[in-house]
C-alpha positions in Angstrom: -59.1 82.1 111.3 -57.3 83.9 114.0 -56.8 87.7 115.4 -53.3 88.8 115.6 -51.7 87.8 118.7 -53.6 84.9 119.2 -52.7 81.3 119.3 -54.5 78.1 118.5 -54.0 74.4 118.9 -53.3 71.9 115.9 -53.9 68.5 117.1 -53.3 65.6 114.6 -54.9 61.7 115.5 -54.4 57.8 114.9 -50.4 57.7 114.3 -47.4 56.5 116.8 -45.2 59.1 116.2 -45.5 62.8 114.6 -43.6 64.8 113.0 -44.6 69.3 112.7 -42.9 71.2 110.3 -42.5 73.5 113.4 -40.0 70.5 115.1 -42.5 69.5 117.6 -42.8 65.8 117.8 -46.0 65.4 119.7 -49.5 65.0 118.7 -50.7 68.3 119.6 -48.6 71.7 119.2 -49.6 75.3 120.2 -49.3 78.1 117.8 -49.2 81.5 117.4 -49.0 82.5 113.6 -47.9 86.3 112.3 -50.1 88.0 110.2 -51.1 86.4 106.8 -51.7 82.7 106.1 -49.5 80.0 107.5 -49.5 76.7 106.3 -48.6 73.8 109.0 -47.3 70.0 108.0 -47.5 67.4 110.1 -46.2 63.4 109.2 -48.0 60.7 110.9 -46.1 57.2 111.0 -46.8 53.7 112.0 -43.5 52.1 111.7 -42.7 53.0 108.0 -46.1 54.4 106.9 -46.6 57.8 107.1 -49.0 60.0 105.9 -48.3 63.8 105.5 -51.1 66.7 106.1 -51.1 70.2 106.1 -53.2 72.7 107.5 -53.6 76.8 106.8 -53.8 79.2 109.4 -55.1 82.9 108.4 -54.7 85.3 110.7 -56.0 89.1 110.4 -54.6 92.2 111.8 -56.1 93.3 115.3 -56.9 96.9 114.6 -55.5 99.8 116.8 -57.4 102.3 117.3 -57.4 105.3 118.9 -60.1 108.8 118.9 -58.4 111.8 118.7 -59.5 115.3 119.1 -61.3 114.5 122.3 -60.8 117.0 124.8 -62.4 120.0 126.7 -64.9 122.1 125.0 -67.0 124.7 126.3 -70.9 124.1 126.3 -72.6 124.8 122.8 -69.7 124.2 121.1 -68.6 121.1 118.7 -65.7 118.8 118.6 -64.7 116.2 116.0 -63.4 112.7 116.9 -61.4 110.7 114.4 -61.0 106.4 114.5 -58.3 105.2 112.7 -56.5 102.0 111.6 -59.9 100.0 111.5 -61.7 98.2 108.0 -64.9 99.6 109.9 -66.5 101.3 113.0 -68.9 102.3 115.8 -69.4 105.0 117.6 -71.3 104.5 121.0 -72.8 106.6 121.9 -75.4 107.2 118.4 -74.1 104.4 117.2 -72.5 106.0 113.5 -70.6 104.1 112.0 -68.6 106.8 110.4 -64.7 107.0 111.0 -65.1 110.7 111.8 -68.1 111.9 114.1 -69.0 115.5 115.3 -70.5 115.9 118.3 -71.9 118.6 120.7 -72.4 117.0 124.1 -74.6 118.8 126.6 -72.6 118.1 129.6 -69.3 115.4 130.4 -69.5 112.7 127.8 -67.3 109.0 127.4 -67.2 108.1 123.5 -66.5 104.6 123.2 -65.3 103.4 119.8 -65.3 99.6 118.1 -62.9 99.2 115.5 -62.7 95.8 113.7 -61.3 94.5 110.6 -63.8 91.3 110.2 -64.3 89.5 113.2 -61.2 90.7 115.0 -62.1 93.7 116.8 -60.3 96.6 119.2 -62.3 99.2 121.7 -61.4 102.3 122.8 -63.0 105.4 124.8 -62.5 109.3 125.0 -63.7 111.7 127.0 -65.2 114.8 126.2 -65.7 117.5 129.3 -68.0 120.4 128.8 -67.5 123.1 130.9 -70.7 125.5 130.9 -70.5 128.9 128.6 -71.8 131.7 131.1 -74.8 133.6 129.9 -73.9 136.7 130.6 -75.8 139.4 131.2 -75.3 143.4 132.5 -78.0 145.2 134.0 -77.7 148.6 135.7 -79.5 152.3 134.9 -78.1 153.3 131.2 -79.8 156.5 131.3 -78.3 159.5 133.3 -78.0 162.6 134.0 -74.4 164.6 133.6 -72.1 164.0 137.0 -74.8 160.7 137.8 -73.3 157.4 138.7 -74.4 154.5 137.8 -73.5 150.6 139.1 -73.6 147.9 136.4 -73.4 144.4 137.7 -72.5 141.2 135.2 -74.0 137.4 136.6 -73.4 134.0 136.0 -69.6 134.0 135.0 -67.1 133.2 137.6 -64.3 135.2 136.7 -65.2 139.3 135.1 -62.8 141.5 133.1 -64.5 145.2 133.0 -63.3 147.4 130.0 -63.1 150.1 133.1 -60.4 147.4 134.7 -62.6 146.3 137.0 -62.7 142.6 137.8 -65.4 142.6 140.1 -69.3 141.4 139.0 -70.1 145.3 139.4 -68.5 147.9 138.6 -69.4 151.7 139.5 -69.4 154.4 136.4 -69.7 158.5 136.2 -69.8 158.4 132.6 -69.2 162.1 130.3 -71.7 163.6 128.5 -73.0 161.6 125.8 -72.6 158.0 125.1 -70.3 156.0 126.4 -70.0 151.5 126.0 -68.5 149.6 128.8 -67.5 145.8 127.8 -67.6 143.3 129.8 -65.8 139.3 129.5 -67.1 137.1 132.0 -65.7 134.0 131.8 -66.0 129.8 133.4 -62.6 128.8 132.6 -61.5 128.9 129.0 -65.5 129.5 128.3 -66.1 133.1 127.9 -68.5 135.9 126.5 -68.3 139.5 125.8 -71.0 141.7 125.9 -71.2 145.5 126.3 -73.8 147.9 127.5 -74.4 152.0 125.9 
């Protein structure tokens, strides 16, 4: 019983001369079967006796595998990654055995997949990169007096976007009478949040 792509050595004993349905003539021959069974005949001869023999070689199909969906994804959030081509699986690390996991990784994370198809087996790995969500937050005096100014100042992102235009952390506001909501995106990367302030 063989893996696809591997090769295995018939050896037949106790004649003078041999004889391999493959052409070979000695008593040993190398070979390397396709997928399926193969059946093998040698003829061994002393002088004009010869006995005939056959052997089967089964061979299974090396599974390819691959995970796909693996890719960047910002901290808190989910990502599914999908096996294929493989009678069974497992998922390292948590072990499933599933051909589709989720998973929500806390921080830069190598998925390492086993495929097999009985005792021939394939591996693969993915990785997942987490790039941290900001926690945003705007602080600043939100109650004022007409003609006041006020500064409001946004932390932990590393790029801002201001509703005012502003892409500074702070930005400085005379808002009218009344109430008035400033939005703010900050942003690490791709990874942003929005939050606003009355």
């Amino acid at each position: 019983n063989l893996c696809s792509g591997q090769s295995t050595v018939l050896t037949g004993a106790t004649a003078s001369t041999y004889s391999w349905s493959t052409g070979a003539t000695t008593n040993t021959i190398s070979v390397t079967p396709p997928t399926g069974s193969t059946t093998y005949t040698l003829t061994g001869s002393n002088g004009t006796c010869s006995v005939t023999r056959t052997v089967t070689v089964n061979v299974t199909t090396t599974p390819t595998v691959n995970i796909s969906g693996a890719g960047p994804i910002c901290s808190g959030s989910s990502v599914v990654l999908t096996g294929a081509t493989a009678s069974s699986y497992t998922w390292l690390p948590g072990g499933s055995t599933a051909s589709t996991i989720t998973v929500t990784p806390g921080s830069t994370t190598v998925y390492t997949l086993t495929g097999a198809n009985g005792t021939c087996t394939a591996n693969t790995t993915a990785s997942v990169s987490v790039t941290p969500t900001p926690t945003l937050n705007i602080s600043g005096n939100t109650n004022l007096c007409s003609g006041q100014s006020t500064v409001l100042t946004g932390t932990t992102a590393t790029t801002y976007s201001w509703s005012t235009g502003s892409t500074t952390s702070t930005t400085t506001v005379t808002p009218g009478t009344g109430s008035t909501t400033y939005t703010l995106v900050g942003s690490n990367g791709t990874c942003s949040v929005t939050r606003t302030v009355t």
